[in-house]
C-alpha positions as CSV (number, residue, x, y, z in Angstrom):
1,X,163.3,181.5,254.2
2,X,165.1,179.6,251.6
3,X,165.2,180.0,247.7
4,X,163.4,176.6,246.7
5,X,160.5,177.8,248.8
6,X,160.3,180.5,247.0
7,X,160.8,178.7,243.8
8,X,158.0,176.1,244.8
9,X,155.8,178.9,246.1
10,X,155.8,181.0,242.8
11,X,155.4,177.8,240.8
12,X,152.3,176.5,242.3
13,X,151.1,180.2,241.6
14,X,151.9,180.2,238.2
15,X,150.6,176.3,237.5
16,X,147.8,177.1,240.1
17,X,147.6,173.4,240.9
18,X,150.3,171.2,243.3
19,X,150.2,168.3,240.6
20,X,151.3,170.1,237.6
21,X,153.9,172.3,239.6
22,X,155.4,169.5,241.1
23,X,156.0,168.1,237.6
24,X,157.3,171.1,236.6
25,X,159.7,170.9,239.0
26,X,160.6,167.6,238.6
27,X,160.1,167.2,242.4
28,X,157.8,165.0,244.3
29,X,153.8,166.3,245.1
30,X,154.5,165.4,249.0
31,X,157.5,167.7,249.0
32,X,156.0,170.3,247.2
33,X,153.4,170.6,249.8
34,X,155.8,170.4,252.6
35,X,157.8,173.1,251.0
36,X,154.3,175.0,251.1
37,X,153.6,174.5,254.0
38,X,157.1,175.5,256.1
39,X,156.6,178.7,254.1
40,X,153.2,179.6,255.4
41,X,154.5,178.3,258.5
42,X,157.4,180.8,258.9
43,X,155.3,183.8,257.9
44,X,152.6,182.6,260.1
45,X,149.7,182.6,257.4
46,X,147.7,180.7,254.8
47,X,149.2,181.2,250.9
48,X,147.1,179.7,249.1
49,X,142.9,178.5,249.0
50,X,143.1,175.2,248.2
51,X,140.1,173.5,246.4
52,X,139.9,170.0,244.7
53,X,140.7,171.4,241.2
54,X,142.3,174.8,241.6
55,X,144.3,176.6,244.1
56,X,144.1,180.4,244.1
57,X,146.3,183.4,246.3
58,X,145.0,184.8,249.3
59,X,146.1,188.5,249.4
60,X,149.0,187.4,251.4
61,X,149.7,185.1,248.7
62,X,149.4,188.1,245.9
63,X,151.8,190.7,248.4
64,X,154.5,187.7,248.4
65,X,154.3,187.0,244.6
66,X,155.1,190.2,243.0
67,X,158.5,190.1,245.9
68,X,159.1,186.9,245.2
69,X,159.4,187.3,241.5
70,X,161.2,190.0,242.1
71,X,163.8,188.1,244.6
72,X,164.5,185.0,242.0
73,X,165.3,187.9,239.6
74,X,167.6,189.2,241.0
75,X,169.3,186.2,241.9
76,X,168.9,184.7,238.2
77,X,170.7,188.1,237.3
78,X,173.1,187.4,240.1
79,X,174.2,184.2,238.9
80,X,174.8,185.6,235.1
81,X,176.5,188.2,236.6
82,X,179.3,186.1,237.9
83,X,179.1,183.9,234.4
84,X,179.7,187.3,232.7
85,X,182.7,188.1,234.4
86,X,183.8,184.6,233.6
87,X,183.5,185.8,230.2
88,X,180.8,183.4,229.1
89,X,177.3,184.9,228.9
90,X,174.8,181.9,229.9
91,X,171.4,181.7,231.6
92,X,168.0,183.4,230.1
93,X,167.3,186.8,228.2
94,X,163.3,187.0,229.2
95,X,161.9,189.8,226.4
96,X,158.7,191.5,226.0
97,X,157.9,193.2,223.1
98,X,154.3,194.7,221.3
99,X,153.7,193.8,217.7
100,X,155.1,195.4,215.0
101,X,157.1,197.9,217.2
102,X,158.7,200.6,215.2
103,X,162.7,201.2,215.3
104,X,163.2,197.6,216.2
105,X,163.5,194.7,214.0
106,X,162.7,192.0,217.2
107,X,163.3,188.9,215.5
108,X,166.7,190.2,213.8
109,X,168.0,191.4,216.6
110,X,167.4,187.9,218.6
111,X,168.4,186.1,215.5
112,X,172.1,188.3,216.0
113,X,172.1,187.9,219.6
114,X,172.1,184.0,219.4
115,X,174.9,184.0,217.0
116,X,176.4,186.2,219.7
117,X,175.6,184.5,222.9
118,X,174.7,180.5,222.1
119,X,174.5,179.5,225.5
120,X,171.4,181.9,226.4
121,X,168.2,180.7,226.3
122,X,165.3,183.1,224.9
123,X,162.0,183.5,226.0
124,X,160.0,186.4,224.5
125,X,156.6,187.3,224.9
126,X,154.1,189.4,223.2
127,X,151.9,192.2,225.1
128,X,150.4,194.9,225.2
129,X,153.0,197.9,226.9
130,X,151.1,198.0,230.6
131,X,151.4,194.6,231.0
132,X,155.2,194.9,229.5
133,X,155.8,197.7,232.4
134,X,154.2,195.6,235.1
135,X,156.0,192.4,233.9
136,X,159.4,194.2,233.6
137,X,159.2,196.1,236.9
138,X,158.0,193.0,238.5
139,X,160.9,190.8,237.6
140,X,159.4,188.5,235.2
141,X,161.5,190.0,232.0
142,X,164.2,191.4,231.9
143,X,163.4,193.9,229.6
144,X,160.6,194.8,226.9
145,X,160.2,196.9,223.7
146,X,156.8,199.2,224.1
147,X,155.1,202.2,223.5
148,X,155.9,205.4,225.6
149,X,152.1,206.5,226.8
150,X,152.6,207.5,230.6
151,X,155.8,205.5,231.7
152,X,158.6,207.2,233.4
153,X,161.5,206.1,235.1
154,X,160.8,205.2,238.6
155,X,162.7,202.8,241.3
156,X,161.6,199.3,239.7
157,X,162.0,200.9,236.0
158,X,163.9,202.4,233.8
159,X,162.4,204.5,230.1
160,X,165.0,204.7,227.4
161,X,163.4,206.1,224.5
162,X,164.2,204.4,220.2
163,X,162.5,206.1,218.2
164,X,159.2,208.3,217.3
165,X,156.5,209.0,214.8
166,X,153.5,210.5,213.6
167,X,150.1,209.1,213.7
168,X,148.6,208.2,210.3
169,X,145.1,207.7,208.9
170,X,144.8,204.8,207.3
171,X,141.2,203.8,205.6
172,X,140.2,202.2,202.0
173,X,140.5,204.1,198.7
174,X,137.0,204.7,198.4
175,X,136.4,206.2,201.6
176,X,135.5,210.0,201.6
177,X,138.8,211.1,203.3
178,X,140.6,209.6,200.6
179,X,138.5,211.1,197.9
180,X,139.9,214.9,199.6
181,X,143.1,213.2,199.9
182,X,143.7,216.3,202.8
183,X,145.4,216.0,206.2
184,X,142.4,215.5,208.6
185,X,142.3,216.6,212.3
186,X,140.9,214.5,214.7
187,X,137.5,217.2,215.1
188,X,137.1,216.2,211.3
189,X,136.9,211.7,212.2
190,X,135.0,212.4,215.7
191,X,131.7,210.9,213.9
192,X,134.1,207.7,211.9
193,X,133.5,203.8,212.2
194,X,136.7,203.2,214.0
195,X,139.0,200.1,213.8
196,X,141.6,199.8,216.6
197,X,143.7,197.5,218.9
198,X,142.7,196.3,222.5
199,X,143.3,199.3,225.3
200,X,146.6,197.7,226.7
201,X,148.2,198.0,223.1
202,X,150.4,201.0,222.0
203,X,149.0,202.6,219.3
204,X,145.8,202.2,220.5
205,X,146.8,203.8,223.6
206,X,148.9,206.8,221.4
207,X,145.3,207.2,219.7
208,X,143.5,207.4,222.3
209,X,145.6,210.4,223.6
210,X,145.4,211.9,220.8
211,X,141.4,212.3,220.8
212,X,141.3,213.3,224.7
213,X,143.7,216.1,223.7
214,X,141.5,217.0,221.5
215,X,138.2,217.0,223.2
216,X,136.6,214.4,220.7
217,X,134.8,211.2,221.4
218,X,135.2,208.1,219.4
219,X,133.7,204.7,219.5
220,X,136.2,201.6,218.5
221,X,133.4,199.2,216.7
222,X,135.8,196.7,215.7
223,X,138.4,195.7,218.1
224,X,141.1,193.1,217.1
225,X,144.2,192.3,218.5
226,X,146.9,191.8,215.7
227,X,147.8,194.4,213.0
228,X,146.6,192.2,209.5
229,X,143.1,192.1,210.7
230,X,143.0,195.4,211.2
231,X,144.3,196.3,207.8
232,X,141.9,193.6,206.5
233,X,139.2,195.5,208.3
234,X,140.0,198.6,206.9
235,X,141.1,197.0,203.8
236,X,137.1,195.9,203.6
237,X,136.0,199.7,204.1
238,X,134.4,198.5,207.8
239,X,135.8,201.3,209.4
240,X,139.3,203.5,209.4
241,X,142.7,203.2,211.4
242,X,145.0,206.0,213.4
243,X,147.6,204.1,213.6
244,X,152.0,204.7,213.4
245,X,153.1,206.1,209.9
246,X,155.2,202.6,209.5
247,X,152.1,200.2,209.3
248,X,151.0,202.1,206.2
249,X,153.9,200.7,204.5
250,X,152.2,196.9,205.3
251,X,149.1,197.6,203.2
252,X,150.0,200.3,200.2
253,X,146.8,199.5,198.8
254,X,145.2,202.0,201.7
255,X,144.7,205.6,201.8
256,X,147.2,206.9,204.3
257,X,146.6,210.6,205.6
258,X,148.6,212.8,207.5
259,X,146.6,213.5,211.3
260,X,146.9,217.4,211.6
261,X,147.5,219.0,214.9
262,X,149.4,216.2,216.9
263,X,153.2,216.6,216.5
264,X,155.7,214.8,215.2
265,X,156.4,212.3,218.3
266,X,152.8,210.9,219.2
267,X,153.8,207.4,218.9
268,X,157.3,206.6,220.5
269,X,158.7,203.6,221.0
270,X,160.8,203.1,224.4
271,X,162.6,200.0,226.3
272,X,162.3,199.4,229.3
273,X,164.3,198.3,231.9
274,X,164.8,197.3,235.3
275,X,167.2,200.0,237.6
276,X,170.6,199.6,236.3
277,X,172.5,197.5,239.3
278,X,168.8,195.0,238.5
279,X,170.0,194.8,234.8
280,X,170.8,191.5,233.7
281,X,174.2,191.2,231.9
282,X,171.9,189.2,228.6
283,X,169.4,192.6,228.5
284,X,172.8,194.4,229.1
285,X,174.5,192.5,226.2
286,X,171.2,192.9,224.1
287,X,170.1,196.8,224.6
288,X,174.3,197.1,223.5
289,X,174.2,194.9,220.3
290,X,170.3,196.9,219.5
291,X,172.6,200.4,219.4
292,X,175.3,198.3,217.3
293,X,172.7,197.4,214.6
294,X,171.4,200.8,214.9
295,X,174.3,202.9,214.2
Protein backbone atom coordinates (compact mmCIF):
# COMPACT_ATOMS: atom_id res chain seq x y z
CA UNK A 1 0.00 0.00 0.00
CA UNK A 2 1.69 3.17 -0.83
CA UNK A 3 1.23 6.74 0.69
CA UNK A 4 -0.21 8.54 -2.56
CA UNK A 5 -2.97 5.95 -2.50
CA UNK A 6 -3.71 6.86 0.57
CA UNK A 7 -3.37 10.51 -0.19
CA UNK A 8 -5.74 10.03 -3.32
CA UNK A 9 -8.04 7.83 -1.43
CA UNK A 10 -8.80 10.32 1.54
CA UNK A 11 -9.04 13.10 -1.01
CA UNK A 12 -11.71 11.83 -3.18
CA UNK A 13 -13.46 11.33 0.40
CA UNK A 14 -13.07 14.65 1.41
CA UNK A 15 -13.99 16.28 -2.25
CA UNK A 16 -16.51 13.39 -2.72
CA UNK A 17 -16.13 13.65 -6.48
CA UNK A 18 -12.91 12.19 -8.75
CA UNK A 19 -12.96 15.66 -10.75
CA UNK A 20 -12.46 18.11 -8.05
CA UNK A 21 -9.99 15.74 -6.12
CA UNK A 22 -7.98 15.21 -8.97
CA UNK A 23 -7.63 19.02 -9.28
CA UNK A 24 -6.79 19.26 -5.96
CA UNK A 25 -4.16 17.20 -6.46
CA UNK A 26 -2.92 18.64 -9.33
CA UNK A 27 -2.82 15.10 -10.86
CA UNK A 28 -4.64 13.72 -13.81
CA UNK A 29 -8.58 12.23 -13.35
CA UNK A 30 -7.36 8.86 -15.16
CA UNK A 31 -4.68 8.41 -12.62
CA UNK A 32 -6.72 9.27 -9.85
CA UNK A 33 -8.95 6.45 -10.67
CA UNK A 34 -6.23 4.07 -11.28
CA UNK A 35 -4.73 4.98 -7.93
CA UNK A 36 -8.39 4.07 -6.72
CA UNK A 37 -8.66 1.41 -8.09
CA UNK A 38 -5.13 -0.60 -7.16
CA UNK A 39 -6.21 0.34 -3.64
CA UNK A 40 -9.60 -1.49 -3.66
CA UNK A 41 -7.68 -3.98 -5.56
CA UNK A 42 -5.15 -4.83 -2.88
CA UNK A 43 -7.65 -4.90 -0.05
CA UNK A 44 -9.94 -6.93 -2.25
CA UNK A 45 -13.07 -4.54 -1.97
CA UNK A 46 -15.14 -1.69 -3.33
CA UNK A 47 -14.26 1.99 -1.60
CA UNK A 48 -16.36 3.97 -2.82
CA UNK A 49 -20.39 4.07 -4.52
CA UNK A 50 -19.81 5.76 -7.47
CA UNK A 51 -22.81 7.73 -9.03
CA UNK A 52 -22.76 10.34 -11.90
CA UNK A 53 -22.60 13.41 -9.51
CA UNK A 54 -21.41 12.16 -6.13
CA UNK A 55 -19.34 9.37 -4.84
CA UNK A 56 -19.99 8.26 -1.26
CA UNK A 57 -17.96 5.52 1.35
CA UNK A 58 -19.02 2.11 1.61
CA UNK A 59 -18.39 0.98 5.34
CA UNK A 60 -15.12 -0.28 4.14
CA UNK A 61 -14.51 3.03 2.79
CA UNK A 62 -15.53 4.72 6.39
CA UNK A 63 -13.18 1.85 8.60
CA UNK A 64 -10.14 2.95 6.08
CA UNK A 65 -10.74 6.74 6.51
CA UNK A 66 -10.54 7.43 10.06
CA UNK A 67 -6.85 5.01 9.68
CA UNK A 68 -5.91 6.62 6.93
CA UNK A 69 -6.11 10.07 8.46
CA UNK A 70 -4.59 8.80 11.07
CA UNK A 71 -1.48 7.25 8.99
CA UNK A 72 -0.81 10.67 6.83
CA UNK A 73 -0.70 12.17 10.40
CA UNK A 74 1.67 10.69 11.58
CA UNK A 75 3.77 10.83 8.76
CA UNK A 76 3.15 14.76 8.35
CA UNK A 77 4.31 14.83 12.02
CA UNK A 78 7.12 12.53 10.96
CA UNK A 79 8.52 14.70 8.48
CA UNK A 80 8.36 17.99 10.92
CA UNK A 81 9.97 15.93 13.27
CA UNK A 82 13.10 15.55 11.33
CA UNK A 83 12.76 19.47 10.18
CA UNK A 84 12.70 20.17 13.97
CA UNK A 85 15.77 18.53 14.73
CA UNK A 86 17.17 20.41 11.79
CA UNK A 87 16.31 23.37 13.79
CA UNK A 88 13.85 24.81 11.44
CA UNK A 89 10.17 24.28 12.39
CA UNK A 90 8.22 23.99 8.88
CA UNK A 91 5.13 22.14 7.66
CA UNK A 92 1.32 22.78 9.12
CA UNK A 93 0.00 23.52 12.80
CA UNK A 94 -3.83 22.16 12.06
CA UNK A 95 -5.93 23.92 15.31
CA UNK A 96 -9.30 23.55 16.54
CA UNK A 97 -10.72 25.69 18.86
CA UNK A 98 -14.62 26.70 20.17
CA UNK A 99 -15.57 30.36 20.23
CA UNK A 100 -14.67 32.55 22.70
CA UNK A 101 -12.82 29.93 24.76
CA UNK A 102 -11.84 31.20 28.21
CA UNK A 103 -7.92 31.20 29.32
CA UNK A 104 -6.85 31.48 25.72
CA UNK A 105 -6.51 34.47 23.61
CA UNK A 106 -6.57 32.15 20.11
CA UNK A 107 -5.77 34.67 17.67
CA UNK A 108 -2.87 36.22 19.96
CA UNK A 109 -1.34 33.33 20.48
CA UNK A 110 -1.22 32.42 16.51
CA UNK A 111 -0.45 35.90 15.82
CA UNK A 112 3.05 35.13 18.37
CA UNK A 113 3.54 31.82 16.99
CA UNK A 114 3.93 33.15 13.29
CA UNK A 115 6.45 35.68 14.44
CA UNK A 116 7.97 32.63 15.98
CA UNK A 117 7.79 29.96 13.32
CA UNK A 118 7.27 31.79 9.64
CA UNK A 119 7.66 28.81 7.72
CA UNK A 120 4.47 27.05 9.28
CA UNK A 121 1.40 27.22 7.69
CA UNK A 122 -1.89 27.62 9.92
CA UNK A 123 -5.04 26.12 9.45
CA UNK A 124 -7.63 26.60 12.29
CA UNK A 125 -10.96 25.58 12.56
CA UNK A 126 -13.89 26.37 14.65
CA UNK A 127 -16.23 23.62 16.38
CA UNK A 128 -17.96 22.59 18.75
CA UNK A 129 -15.61 20.30 21.51
CA UNK A 130 -17.01 16.60 20.26
CA UNK A 131 -16.25 17.27 17.00
CA UNK A 132 -12.72 18.90 18.28
CA UNK A 133 -12.11 15.42 20.26
CA UNK A 134 -13.12 13.31 17.27
CA UNK A 135 -11.06 15.47 14.85
CA UNK A 136 -8.03 15.53 17.15
CA UNK A 137 -7.99 11.89 18.00
CA UNK A 138 -8.64 11.16 14.41
CA UNK A 139 -5.64 12.89 13.00
CA UNK A 140 -7.06 15.72 11.29
CA UNK A 141 -5.66 18.49 13.89
CA UNK A 142 -3.14 18.45 15.65
CA UNK A 143 -4.52 19.82 18.54
CA UNK A 144 -7.70 21.93 19.71
CA UNK A 145 -8.77 24.29 22.52
CA UNK A 146 -12.34 22.93 24.14
CA UNK A 147 -14.46 22.50 26.82
CA UNK A 148 -13.85 19.63 29.41
CA UNK A 149 -17.57 17.89 29.51
CA UNK A 150 -16.71 13.96 29.47
CA UNK A 151 -13.17 13.75 27.75
CA UNK A 152 -10.37 11.97 29.36
CA UNK A 153 -7.25 10.89 28.31
CA UNK A 154 -7.35 7.72 26.42
CA UNK A 155 -4.82 6.05 23.69
CA UNK A 156 -5.68 8.43 20.59
CA UNK A 157 -5.98 11.55 23.20
CA UNK A 158 -4.54 13.38 25.59
CA UNK A 159 -6.79 16.19 28.29
CA UNK A 160 -4.54 18.87 29.61
CA UNK A 161 -6.64 21.15 31.59
CA UNK A 162 -6.22 25.75 31.20
CA UNK A 163 -8.33 27.06 33.19
CA UNK A 164 -12.04 27.03 34.93
CA UNK A 165 -15.02 28.93 35.88
CA UNK A 166 -18.39 29.34 37.21
CA UNK A 167 -21.51 29.42 35.31
CA UNK A 168 -23.28 32.74 35.19
CA UNK A 169 -26.89 33.94 34.56
CA UNK A 170 -27.03 36.35 32.14
CA UNK A 171 -30.62 37.86 31.18
CA UNK A 172 -31.90 41.73 30.51
CA UNK A 173 -32.27 44.35 33.21
CA UNK A 174 -35.81 44.19 33.31
CA UNK A 175 -36.19 40.58 33.78
CA UNK A 176 -37.49 39.46 37.26
CA UNK A 177 -34.19 37.73 38.28
CA UNK A 178 -32.57 40.92 37.90
CA UNK A 179 -35.15 42.92 39.79
CA UNK A 180 -34.00 40.26 43.11
CA UNK A 181 -30.62 40.72 41.92
CA UNK A 182 -30.07 37.15 44.15
CA UNK A 183 -27.92 34.09 43.19
CA UNK A 184 -30.49 31.73 41.56
CA UNK A 185 -30.29 27.89 41.58
CA UNK A 186 -31.13 26.04 38.73
CA UNK A 187 -34.76 24.68 40.63
CA UNK A 188 -35.49 28.54 40.69
CA UNK A 189 -35.04 28.92 36.19
CA UNK A 190 -36.54 25.29 35.55
CA UNK A 191 -39.84 27.14 34.14
CA UNK A 192 -37.34 30.12 32.01
CA UNK A 193 -37.33 30.92 28.13
CA UNK A 194 -33.92 29.70 27.57
CA UNK A 195 -31.26 30.96 24.99
CA UNK A 196 -28.35 28.65 24.41
CA UNK A 197 -25.74 27.25 21.84
CA UNK A 198 -26.09 24.09 19.55
CA UNK A 199 -25.54 20.61 21.78
CA UNK A 200 -21.89 20.02 20.40
CA UNK A 201 -20.83 23.46 21.92
CA UNK A 202 -19.13 23.86 25.33
CA UNK A 203 -21.08 25.86 27.43
CA UNK A 204 -24.06 24.55 26.25
CA UNK A 205 -22.85 21.17 27.05
CA UNK A 206 -21.48 22.65 30.84
CA UNK A 207 -25.28 23.84 31.14
CA UNK A 208 -26.73 21.16 30.35
CA UNK A 209 -24.88 19.16 33.06
CA UNK A 210 -25.58 21.36 35.30
CA UNK A 211 -29.54 20.94 35.04
CA UNK A 212 -29.29 16.94 34.90
CA UNK A 213 -27.41 17.25 38.21
CA UNK A 214 -29.93 18.94 39.36
CA UNK A 215 -32.95 16.98 38.37
CA UNK A 216 -34.58 20.04 36.35
CA UNK A 217 -35.86 20.18 32.86
CA UNK A 218 -35.31 22.96 30.50
CA UNK A 219 -36.39 23.71 27.00
CA UNK A 220 -33.68 25.76 24.74
CA UNK A 221 -36.29 27.98 22.53
CA UNK A 222 -33.80 29.86 20.75
CA UNK A 223 -30.78 28.10 19.62
CA UNK A 224 -27.98 30.02 17.80
CA UNK A 225 -24.64 29.23 17.11
CA UNK A 226 -22.28 32.28 17.85
CA UNK A 227 -22.01 34.17 21.23
CA UNK A 228 -23.35 38.00 19.87
CA UNK A 229 -26.70 36.58 18.89
CA UNK A 230 -27.15 35.12 21.87
CA UNK A 231 -26.41 38.26 23.93
CA UNK A 232 -28.55 40.07 21.31
CA UNK A 233 -31.19 37.59 22.21
CA UNK A 234 -31.00 38.02 25.67
CA UNK A 235 -30.10 41.56 25.20
CA UNK A 236 -33.91 41.77 23.53
CA UNK A 237 -35.47 40.07 26.83
CA UNK A 238 -36.44 36.76 24.42
CA UNK A 239 -35.12 34.58 26.87
CA UNK A 240 -31.97 34.22 29.50
CA UNK A 241 -28.38 32.71 29.20
CA UNK A 242 -26.22 30.13 31.65
CA UNK A 243 -23.30 30.70 30.18
CA UNK A 244 -19.18 31.16 31.51
CA UNK A 245 -18.69 34.14 33.92
CA UNK A 246 -16.24 35.76 31.12
CA UNK A 247 -19.00 36.29 28.41
CA UNK A 248 -20.75 38.65 30.92
CA UNK A 249 -17.88 40.97 30.43
CA UNK A 250 -19.01 41.11 26.39
CA UNK A 251 -22.40 42.69 27.14
CA UNK A 252 -22.18 44.78 30.67
CA UNK A 253 -25.49 46.09 29.78
CA UNK A 254 -26.99 42.49 31.14
CA UNK A 255 -27.86 41.34 34.46
CA UNK A 256 -25.28 38.69 35.38
CA UNK A 257 -26.18 36.39 38.38
CA UNK A 258 -24.22 34.08 40.29
CA UNK A 259 -25.77 30.12 39.62
CA UNK A 260 -25.91 28.69 43.30
CA UNK A 261 -25.09 25.11 43.98
CA UNK A 262 -22.68 24.20 41.06
CA UNK A 263 -19.03 24.85 42.18
CA UNK A 264 -16.54 26.76 41.17
CA UNK A 265 -15.12 24.60 38.05
CA UNK A 266 -18.34 23.84 35.96
CA UNK A 267 -16.97 25.21 32.80
CA UNK A 268 -13.25 24.27 32.22
CA UNK A 269 -11.45 24.74 29.38
CA UNK A 270 -8.85 21.88 28.32
CA UNK A 271 -6.48 21.13 25.19
CA UNK A 272 -6.38 18.38 23.70
CA UNK A 273 -3.89 16.43 22.21
CA UNK A 274 -2.82 13.51 20.39
CA UNK A 275 -0.57 10.77 22.72
CA UNK A 276 2.71 12.37 23.26
CA UNK A 277 5.20 10.27 20.72
CA UNK A 278 1.76 11.45 17.95
CA UNK A 279 2.52 15.15 18.98
CA UNK A 280 3.61 17.23 16.32
CA UNK A 281 6.69 19.35 17.05
CA UNK A 282 4.35 22.81 15.71
CA UNK A 283 1.35 21.74 18.59
CA UNK A 284 4.60 20.99 20.61
CA UNK A 285 6.13 24.45 19.87
CA UNK A 286 2.56 25.99 20.34
CA UNK A 287 1.11 24.24 23.76
CA UNK A 288 5.06 25.60 24.92
CA UNK A 289 4.77 29.32 23.79
CA UNK A 290 0.57 29.17 25.29
CA UNK A 291 2.48 28.42 28.97
CA UNK A 292 5.04 31.25 27.96
CA UNK A 293 2.26 33.82 27.44
CA UNK A 294 0.60 32.47 30.41
CA UNK A 295 3.19 32.81 32.99
Amino acid sequence: MELRHLQHFVAVAEDQHFTRAAERLLVSQSGLSASIRALERELQTPLFVRTTRRVTLTPAGRALLCEAERILAQVRAAHEAVAAVQGVLRGMLALGSEQCIAGVHVAGLLAAFRREHPDVEICLRQAGSGALAEEVAAGRLDLAFAVRTAQEDTDQLRVVPLTSEPMTVLCHPSHRLATAGAPVTPEELGGEVFVDFHPDWGPRRATDAVFAAAGVRRTVSLEVNDVHSLLDLVDEDLGIAVVPRHFRHKRPALTALPVKGTGDTVYETVALLPPAQATSPAARALMALLETEGA
